[in-house]
N, C-alpha and C positions, 0 to 999 in steps of 0.2 A: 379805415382810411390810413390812418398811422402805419400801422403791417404791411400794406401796400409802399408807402415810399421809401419804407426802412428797405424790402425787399429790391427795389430800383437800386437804391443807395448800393445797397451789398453788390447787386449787380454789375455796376458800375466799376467798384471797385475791383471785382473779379476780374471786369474786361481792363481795365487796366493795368492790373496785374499780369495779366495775358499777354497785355502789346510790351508790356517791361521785357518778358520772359521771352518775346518772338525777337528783340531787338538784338539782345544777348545771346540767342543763338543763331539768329543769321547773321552776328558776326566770326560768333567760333566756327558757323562753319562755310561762311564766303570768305570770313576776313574783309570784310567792310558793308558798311548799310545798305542794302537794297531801299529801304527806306526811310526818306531823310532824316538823320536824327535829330534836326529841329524841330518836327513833327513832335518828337516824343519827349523832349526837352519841356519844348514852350506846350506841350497841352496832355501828355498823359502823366506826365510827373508833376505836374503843377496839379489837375484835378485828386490824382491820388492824394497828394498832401492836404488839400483841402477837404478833401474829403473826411480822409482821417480824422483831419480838426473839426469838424461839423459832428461827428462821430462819437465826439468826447462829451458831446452835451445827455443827461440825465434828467428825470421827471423830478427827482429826488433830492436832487441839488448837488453841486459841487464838491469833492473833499479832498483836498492834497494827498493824505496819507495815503485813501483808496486808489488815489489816481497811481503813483508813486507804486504802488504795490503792481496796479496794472502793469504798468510801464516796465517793471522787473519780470513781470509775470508773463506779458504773450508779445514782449519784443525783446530785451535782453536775456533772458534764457533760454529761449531758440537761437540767439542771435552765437551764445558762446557754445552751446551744444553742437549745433548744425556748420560754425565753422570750426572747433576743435575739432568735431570727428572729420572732415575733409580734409585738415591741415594735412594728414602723412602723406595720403593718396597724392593730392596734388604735387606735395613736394615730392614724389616717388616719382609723379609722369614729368614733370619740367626738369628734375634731373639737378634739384635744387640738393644743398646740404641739411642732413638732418639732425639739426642740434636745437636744443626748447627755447633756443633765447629767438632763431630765424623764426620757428615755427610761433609760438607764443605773442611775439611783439607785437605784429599785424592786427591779430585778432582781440589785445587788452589795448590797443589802441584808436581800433576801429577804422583800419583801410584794407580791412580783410572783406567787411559788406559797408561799402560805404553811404549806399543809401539807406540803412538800417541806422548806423551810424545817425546821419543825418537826422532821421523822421525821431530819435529817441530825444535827441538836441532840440529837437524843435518843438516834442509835444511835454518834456519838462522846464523849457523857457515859456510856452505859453502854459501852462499849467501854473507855474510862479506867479504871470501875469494874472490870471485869474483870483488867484489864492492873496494877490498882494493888493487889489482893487477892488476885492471882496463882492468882484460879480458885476462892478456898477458902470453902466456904459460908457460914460466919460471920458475916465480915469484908463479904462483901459482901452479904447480908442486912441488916448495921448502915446501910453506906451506902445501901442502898435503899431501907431503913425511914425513913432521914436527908430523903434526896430526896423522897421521897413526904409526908411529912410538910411539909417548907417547900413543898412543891408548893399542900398545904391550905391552908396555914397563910398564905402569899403570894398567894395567888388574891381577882381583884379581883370575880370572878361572883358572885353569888348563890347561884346551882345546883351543887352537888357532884360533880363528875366523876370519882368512885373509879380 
């Protein structure tokens, strides 16, 4: 039964990885959304992340360090691989300059994939919170209630992204 929702889950995650990938390219090549990007905002980016974090739970238990190693392991080193090797190409078709500091900065910065960016941010702040509440409902419901609140409360949008 377990095998089963794990496979959903992944599934899930696949198709929204799909509607990411379908949004991004029918803008490169209409040059604007055929389909709204609130759609994709308020519900396939949001489930993705949540997913993710549903994702991180273990039969075994918790461990920072493991997590931490994950976290190097199958999102920031795809993350500098896959945009290093793109940096020349791309800066070859947009006609950009080719010097290490243009190409380099973007990508040790993280607005070269900014939702990779993001989701590393996000699952070593909850990772802390975990590691620092030692698991225990309460305490980290407090910090999450904490987070989620200055998340609101610090947002420079307009639109409410629960």
């Amino acid at each position: 039964m377990v095998l089963e929702r794990e496979h959903w889950i992944d599934m899930l995650r696949g198709f929204c990885m799909l509607s990411i990938l379908l949004d991004h390219t029918e803008i490169y090549y209409t040059g604007g959304n055929l389909i709204p990007y609130d759609w994709y905002v308020s519900n396939v980016l949001i489930v993705f992340f949540f997913l993710s974090g549903y994702l991180m739970y273990k039969q075994q238990g918790f461990s920072l360090r493991c997590k931490m190693v994950s976290i190097g392991r199958s999102l920031l080193l795809p993350y500098f691989l896959f945009t290093i090797v793109l940096a020349l190409p791309k800066a070859f078709i947009h006609g950009h300059s080719i010097d290490w500091e243009s190409l380099l900065l973007p990508i040790l910065t993280g607005r070269a994939s900014w939702f990779i960016a993001a989701l590393v941010v996000s699952e070593v702040v909850f990772s802390l919170f975990l590691w620092i509440t030692r698991g225990k409902v309460i305490p980290l419901f407090i910090l999450s209630f904490c987070a989620f609140a200055g998340s609101v409360l610090l947002t420079k949008q307009s639109t409410d992204y629960p």
